[in-house]
ChimeraX commands (.cxc) that place a marker at each C-alpha (Angstrom):
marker #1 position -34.17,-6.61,-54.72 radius 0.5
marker #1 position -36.17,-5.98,-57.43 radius 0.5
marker #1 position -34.06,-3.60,-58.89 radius 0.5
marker #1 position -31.48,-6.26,-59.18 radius 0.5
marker #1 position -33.54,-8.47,-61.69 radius 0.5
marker #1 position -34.58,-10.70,-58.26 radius 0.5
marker #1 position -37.49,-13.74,-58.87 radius 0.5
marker #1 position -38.67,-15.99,-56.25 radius 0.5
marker #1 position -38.27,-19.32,-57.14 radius 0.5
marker #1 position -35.63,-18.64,-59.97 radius 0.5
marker #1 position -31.84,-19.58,-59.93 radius 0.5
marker #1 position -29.88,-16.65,-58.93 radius 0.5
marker #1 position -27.72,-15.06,-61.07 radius 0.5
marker #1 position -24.19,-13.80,-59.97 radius 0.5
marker #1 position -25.13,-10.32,-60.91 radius 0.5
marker #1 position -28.57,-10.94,-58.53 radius 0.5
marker #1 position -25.95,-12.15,-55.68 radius 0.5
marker #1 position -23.85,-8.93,-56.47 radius 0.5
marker #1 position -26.95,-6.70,-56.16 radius 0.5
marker #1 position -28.60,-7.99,-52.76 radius 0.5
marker #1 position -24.58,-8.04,-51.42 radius 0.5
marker #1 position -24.76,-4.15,-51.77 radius 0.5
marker #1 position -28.25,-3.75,-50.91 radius 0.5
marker #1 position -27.49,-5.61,-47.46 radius 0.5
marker #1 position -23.73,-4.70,-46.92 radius 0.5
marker #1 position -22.58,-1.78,-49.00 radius 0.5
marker #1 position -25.47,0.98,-48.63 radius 0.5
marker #1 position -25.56,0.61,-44.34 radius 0.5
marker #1 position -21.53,1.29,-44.60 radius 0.5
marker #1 position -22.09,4.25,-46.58 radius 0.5
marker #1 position -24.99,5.10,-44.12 radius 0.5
marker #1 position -22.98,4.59,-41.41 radius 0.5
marker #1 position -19.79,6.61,-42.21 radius 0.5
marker #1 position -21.94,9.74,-43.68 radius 0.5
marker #1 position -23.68,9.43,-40.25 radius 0.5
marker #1 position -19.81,9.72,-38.38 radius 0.5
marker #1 position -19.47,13.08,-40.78 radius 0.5
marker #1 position -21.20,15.09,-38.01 radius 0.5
marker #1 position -19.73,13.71,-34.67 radius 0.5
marker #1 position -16.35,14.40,-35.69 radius 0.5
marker #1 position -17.51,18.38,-35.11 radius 0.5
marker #1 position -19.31,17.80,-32.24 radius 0.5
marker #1 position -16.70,18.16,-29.75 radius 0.5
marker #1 position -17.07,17.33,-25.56 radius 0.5
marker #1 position -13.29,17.69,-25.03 radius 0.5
marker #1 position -13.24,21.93,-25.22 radius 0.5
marker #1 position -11.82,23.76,-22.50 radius 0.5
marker #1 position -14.70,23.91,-19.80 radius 0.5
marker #1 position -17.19,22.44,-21.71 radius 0.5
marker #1 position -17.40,19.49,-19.09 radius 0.5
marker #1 position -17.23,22.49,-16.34 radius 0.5
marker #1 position -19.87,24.37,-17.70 radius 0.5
marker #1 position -22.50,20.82,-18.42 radius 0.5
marker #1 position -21.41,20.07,-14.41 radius 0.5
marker #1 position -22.48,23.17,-13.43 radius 0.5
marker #1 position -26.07,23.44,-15.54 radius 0.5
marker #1 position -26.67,19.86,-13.64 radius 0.5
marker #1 position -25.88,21.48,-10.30 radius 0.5
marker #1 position -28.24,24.10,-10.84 radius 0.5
marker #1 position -30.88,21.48,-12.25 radius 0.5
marker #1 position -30.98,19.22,-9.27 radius 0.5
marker #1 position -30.66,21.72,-6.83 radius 0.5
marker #1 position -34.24,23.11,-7.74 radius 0.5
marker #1 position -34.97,19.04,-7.55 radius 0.5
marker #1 position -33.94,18.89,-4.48 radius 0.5
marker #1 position -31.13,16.09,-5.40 radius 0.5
marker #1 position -27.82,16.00,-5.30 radius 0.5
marker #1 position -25.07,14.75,-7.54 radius 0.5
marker #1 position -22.43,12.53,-6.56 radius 0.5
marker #1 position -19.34,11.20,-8.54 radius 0.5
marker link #1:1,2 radius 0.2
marker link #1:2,3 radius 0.2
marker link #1:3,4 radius 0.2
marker link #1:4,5 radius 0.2
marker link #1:5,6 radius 0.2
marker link #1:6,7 radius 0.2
marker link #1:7,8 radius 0.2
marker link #1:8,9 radius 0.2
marker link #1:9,10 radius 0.2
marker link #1:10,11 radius 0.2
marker link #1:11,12 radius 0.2
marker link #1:12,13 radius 0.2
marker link #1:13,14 radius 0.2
marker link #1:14,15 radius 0.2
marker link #1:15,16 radius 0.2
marker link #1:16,17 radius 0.2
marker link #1:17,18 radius 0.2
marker link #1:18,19 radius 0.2
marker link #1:19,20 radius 0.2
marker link #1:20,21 radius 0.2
marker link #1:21,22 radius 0.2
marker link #1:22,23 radius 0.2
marker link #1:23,24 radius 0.2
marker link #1:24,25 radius 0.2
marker link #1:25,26 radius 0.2
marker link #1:26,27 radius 0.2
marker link #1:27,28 radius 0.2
marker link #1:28,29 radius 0.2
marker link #1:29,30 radius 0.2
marker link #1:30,31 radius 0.2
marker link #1:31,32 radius 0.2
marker link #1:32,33 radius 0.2
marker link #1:33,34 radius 0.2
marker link #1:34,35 radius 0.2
marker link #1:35,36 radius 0.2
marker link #1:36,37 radius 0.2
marker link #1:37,38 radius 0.2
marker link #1:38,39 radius 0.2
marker link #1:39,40 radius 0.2
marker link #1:40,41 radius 0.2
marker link #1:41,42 radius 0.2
marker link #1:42,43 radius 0.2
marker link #1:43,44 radius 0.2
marker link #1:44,45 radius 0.2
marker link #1:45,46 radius 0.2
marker link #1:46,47 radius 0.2
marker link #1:47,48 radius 0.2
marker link #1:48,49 radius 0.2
marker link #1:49,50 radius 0.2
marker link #1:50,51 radius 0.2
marker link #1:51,52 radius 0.2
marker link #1:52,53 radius 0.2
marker link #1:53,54 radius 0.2
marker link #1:54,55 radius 0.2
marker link #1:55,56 radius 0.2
marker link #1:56,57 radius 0.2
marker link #1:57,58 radius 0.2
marker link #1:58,59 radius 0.2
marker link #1:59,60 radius 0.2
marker link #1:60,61 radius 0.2
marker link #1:61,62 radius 0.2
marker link #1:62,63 radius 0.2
marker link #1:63,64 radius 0.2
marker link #1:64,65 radius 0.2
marker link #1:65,66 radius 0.2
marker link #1:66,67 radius 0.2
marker link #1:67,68 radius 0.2
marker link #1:68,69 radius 0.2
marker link #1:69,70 radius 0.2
view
């Protein structure tokens, strides 16, 4: 806040407002969507992907000793 020309006990300035309004609400949103960049590649709904996850599991619990149920 700093950066913004922020003082504690000091009358704040619309240009202080404007900077802690990004600071708190802007730069998480542009966080946020960069972060959604890299799911929209990461695709579950291939052609026997699901199949082939269902299958590792299978093989996982059955050297457990468990058993999975739907």
């Amino acid at each position: 806040m700093g950066a913004f020309g922020y003082c504690g006990g000091v009358t704040m300035t619309p240009h202080i407002q404007q900077g802690i309004n990004i600071a708190a609400n802007l730069l998480p949103g542009i966080v946020f969507f960069v972060g959604i960049i890299p799911l929209l590649f990461y695709k579950l709904d291939k052609p026997g992907y699901m199949d082939g996850v269902r299958k590792r599991l299978a093989e996982r619990d059955q050297k457990r000793g468990t058993e999975i149920t739907e």
